[in-house]
Every structure is written in C-alpha cells, then in structure tokens.
C-alpha positions in Angstrom: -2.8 49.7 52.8 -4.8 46.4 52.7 -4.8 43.8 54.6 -3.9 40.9 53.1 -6.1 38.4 55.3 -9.3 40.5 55.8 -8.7 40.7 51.6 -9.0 37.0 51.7 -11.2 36.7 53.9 -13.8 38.8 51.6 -12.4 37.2 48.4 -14.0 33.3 50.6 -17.0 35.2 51.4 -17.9 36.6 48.2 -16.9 33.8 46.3 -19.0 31.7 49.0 -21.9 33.3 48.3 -21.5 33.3 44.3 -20.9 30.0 44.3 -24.0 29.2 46.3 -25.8 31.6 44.0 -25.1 29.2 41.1 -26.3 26.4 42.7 -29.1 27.4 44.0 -30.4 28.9 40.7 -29.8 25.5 39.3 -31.1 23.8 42.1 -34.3 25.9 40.9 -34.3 24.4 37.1 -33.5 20.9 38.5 -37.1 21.1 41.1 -38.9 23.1 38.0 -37.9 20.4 35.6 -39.1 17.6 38.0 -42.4 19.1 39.0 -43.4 19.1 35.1 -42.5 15.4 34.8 -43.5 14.3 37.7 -47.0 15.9 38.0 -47.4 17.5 34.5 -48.2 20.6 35.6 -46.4 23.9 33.9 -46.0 27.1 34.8 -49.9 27.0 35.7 -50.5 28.7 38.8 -51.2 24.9 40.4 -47.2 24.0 39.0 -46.3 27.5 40.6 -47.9 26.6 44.0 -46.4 23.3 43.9 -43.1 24.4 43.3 -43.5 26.8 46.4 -44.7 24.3 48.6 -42.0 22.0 47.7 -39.0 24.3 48.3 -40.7 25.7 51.5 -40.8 22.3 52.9 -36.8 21.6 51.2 -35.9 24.3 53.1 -37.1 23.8 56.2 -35.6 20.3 56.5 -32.3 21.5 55.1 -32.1 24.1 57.4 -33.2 21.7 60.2 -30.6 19.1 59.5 -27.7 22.1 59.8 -28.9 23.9 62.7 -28.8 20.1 64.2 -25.3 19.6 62.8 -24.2 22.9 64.3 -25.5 22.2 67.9 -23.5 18.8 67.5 -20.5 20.2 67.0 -20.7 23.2 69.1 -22.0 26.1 66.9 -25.1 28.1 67.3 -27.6 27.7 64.6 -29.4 30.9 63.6 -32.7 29.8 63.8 -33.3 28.2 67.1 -36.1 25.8 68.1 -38.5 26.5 70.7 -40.0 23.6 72.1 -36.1 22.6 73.6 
C-alpha cells in the first residue's frame, strides 16, 4: 500500500525539480539572447566563452546569496565557505 504523504512528498519533489528544469532552460535562451545583443557575438566560440563565463559568475553569486539566506535563518547551506 502507498503512502499517501511520502506520495506527495515525491509528487513536490519531482514537480520541484521539473519546474526548475523549465526555468532554467529558459533562463538559458533569456542570457543567450542578451549576449548576442549586447556584445554581438553568436554562437562563435568568443559568444560560447562569454556565455560560460557569465553563468559561472550568475551562479556563484546566486548560490552565495542562498547559502547566506540559509545560515540566517538556521539552515545549513551545502556549500560552505572557508575563510569563516
């Protein structure tokens, strides 16, 4: 027999991680699309490095900003800092 809160609890996770599926593929159109405007480069390999460059340094701050948000409020980030 199943469950019927470890079944929802799957259903929140899976549909957690769809969902943030979607956006980050779009996410990934939106920074394409504004690297071409903004520095007319293409799918060159110098619009392919800047695209790189630019999400490695989006993610680190994002994931910066929530590990900070986490200690705030109590939870443990997964990527801790060393220099504390």
């Amino acid at each position: 027999m199943i469950n019927p809160r470890i079944f929802l609890q799957t259903m929140i996770t899976l549909a957690s991680a769809s969902l943030g599926l979607v956006s980050a593929l779009a996410w990934n159109e939106a920074i394409k699309a504004t690297i071409v405007q903004v520095f007319g480069t293409d799918d060159s390999l110098a619009g392919l490095y800047t695209y790189a460059i630019l999400a490695t340094v989006l993610a680190i701050v994002v994931l910066s900003l929530l590990g900070r948000a986490a200690a705030r409020i109590g939870g443990e980030a997964v990527i801790n800092r060393e220099a504390d």
